[in-house]
N, C-alpha and C positions, 0 to 999 in steps of 0.2 A: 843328372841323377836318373838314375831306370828305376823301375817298378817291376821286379818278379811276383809270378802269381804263379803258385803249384795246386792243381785242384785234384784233390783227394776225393774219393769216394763216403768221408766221413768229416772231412776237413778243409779248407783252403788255407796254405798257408803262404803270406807275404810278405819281401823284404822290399827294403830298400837298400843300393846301393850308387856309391859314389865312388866311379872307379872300380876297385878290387876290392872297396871295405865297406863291407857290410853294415850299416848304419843303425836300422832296427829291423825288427820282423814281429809278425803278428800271427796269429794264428785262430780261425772263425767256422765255424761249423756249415759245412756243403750243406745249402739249401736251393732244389733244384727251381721251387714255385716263386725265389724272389727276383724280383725283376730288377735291370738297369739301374734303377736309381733309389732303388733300395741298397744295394750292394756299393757305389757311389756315395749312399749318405753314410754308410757302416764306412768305407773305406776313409770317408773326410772325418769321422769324428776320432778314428784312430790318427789319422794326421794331425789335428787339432791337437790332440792327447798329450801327443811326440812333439810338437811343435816344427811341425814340417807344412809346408804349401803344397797343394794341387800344382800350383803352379812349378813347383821345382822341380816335377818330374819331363823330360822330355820324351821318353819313348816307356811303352810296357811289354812283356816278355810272356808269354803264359803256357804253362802246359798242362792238358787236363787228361783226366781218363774216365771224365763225364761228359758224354757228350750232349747230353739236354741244359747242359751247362754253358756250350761255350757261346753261341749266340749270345745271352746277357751278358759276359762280361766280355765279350769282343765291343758291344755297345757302351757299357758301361764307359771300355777305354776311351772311344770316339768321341762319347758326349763330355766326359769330365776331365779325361788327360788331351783333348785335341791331337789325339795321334791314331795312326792304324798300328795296331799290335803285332809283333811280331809272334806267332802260335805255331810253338815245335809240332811238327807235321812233317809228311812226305815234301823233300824237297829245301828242307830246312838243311842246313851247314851243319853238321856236327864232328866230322875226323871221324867218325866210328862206323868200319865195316861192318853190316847186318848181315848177319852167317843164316837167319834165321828163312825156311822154308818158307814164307810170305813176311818180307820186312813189318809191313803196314798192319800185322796182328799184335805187334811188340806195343804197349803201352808205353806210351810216350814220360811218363817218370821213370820206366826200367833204362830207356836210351840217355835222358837225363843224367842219370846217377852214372851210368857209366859214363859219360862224359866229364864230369866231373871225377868220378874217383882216378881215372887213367892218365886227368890231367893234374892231377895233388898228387898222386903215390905211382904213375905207371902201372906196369903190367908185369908177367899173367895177376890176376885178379878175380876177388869174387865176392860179390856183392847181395849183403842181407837188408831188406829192408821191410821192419816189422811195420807195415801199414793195415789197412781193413783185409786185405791180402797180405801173408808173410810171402815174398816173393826172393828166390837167390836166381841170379845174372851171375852169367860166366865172361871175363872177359880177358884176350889173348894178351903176349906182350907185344906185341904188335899191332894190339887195338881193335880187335877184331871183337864181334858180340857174337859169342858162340849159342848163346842159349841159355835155359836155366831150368828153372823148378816155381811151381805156384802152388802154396797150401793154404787152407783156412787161416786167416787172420785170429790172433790171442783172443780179441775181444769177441770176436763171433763164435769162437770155441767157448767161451763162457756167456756168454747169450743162450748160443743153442744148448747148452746141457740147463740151464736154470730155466726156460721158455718147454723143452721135453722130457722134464720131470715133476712131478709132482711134488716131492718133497724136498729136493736139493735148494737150496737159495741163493739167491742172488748176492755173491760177494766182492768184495773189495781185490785188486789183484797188488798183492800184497805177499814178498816171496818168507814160507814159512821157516824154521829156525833148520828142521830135521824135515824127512823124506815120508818118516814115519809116523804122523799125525794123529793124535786123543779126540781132536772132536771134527764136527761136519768141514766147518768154514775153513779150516787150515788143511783136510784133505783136500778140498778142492782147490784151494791154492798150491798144494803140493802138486798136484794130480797136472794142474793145468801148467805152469810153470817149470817144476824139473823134467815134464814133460816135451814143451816147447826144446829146451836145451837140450835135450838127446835127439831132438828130431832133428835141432841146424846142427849140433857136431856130428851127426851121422851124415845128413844132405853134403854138407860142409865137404867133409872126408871122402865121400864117393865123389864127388862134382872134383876135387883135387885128384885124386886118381886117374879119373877121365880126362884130365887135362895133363898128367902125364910129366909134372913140372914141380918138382919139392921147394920151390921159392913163392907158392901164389899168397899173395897176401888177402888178408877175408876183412874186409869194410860193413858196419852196419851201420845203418840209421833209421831213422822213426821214431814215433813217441815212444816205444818201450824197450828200444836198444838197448840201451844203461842196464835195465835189470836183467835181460836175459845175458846179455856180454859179461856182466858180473859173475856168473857160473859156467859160461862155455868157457870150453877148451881150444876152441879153432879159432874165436875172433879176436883179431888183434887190435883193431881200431875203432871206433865209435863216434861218428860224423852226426851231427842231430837233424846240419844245414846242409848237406850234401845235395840236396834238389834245389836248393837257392844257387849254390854255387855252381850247378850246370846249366841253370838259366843264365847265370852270369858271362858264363863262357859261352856259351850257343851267342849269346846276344854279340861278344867280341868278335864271334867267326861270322858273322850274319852281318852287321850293324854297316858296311859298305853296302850293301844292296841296300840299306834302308836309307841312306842319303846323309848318313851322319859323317 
């Protein structure tokens, strides 16, 4: 069994798998101050949970895009899975040409995702993932990482209007019935939401233009995928594990150099 670790800027999320099938996954809040064996005892009490062993894992997999992160849980693996981890990086096996003017600025979940979506659906492609950054990836049929687009993340867009106002409050993101809203809480859920959707089907639409190709398919994933995919127009798919599933595969195209 492997152990995928995706470390988010607001999240870590982990799976396991056996083979091609995804066993379970977890999902634990990025904390950059916990150390080694703190993140080890969190991880053994979810394996407890699930009824799985430390010991059933043989190798770990991790991609982050915190870097005061990855030391502790490059430790963590050593000391509690007895393995050196394999950490998507320059130099890593993936299939995917980097089009990008300095590869090594790409965020190692945008190269992920494309790994995984071009290897589930092919190509051309374009890939939404609503994380603490809303981020879209362009990707050739050919496999190629042409580039993309990065906007403020949903939750930080309602963070920052509730944090630089004084009267506006802090709500639930909770999509409302109409566009045209009676009171505070449902305009800003209006505001912030039908908003989000006109921004990816606009991104969406230009980024297909530019690609120049009336067949590209558009993949989202993230925790709030589902609600905004529910009112776009352009996404056709909705992947929630899409960054487990590219650890999965980086670990197939790698896992010779690692002695397995």
């Amino acid at each position: 069994m492997i152990l995928v670790i995706d470390v988010g800027n607001t999240n870590i999320v982990l799976g396991i798998y056996e083979g091609k099938k995804l066993l379970d996954s977890w999902r634990i809040g990025t904390e950059i101050h916990k150390t080694s064996d703190e993140y080890g005892m969190i991880v053994n009490q979810l394996f407890n949970f699930s009824n799985y062993k430390i010991s059933d894992i043989n190798q770990v997999v991790i991609s982050s895009v915190v870097p005061t992160a990855m030391y502790t849980l490059e430790h963590m693996a050593k000391k509690y899975f007895k393995c050196e981890p394999l950490v998507v990086g320059p130099g890593t096996k993936t299939g995917i040409n980097i089009k990008y003017d300095n590869p090594k600025e790409v965020g190692a979940d945008r190269i992920v995702n494309a790994v995984a979506a071009y290897e589930l659906y092919g190509g051309p492609l374009i890939i939404v993932d609503f994380g603490t950054a809303t981020t879209y990836c362009a990707v050739s049929k050919n496999g190629e990482y042409l580039g993309g687009a990065i906007s403020p993340g949903i939750q930080i867009s309602m963070d920052a209007l509730f944090q630089r106002t004084a009267k506006l409050p802090k709500v639930e993101l909770v999509k409302p019935e109409t566009v045209i809203c009676k009171n505070t809480v449902n305009s800003i859920q209006s505001g912030v939401i039908y908003g989000y959707v006109g921004q990816v089907d606009y991104i969406v639409s230009k980024m297909k233009k530019e690609m120049g190709d009336d067949k590209v398919k558009v993949i989202a994933t993230g925790g709030l995928a589902k609600l905004i995919a529910a009112e776009s127009q352009t996404i056709q798919i909705v992947n929630g594990l899409l960054t487990l599933e590219g650890l999965r595969i980086i670990y197939e195209k790698n896992k010779q150099g690692l002695g397995d």
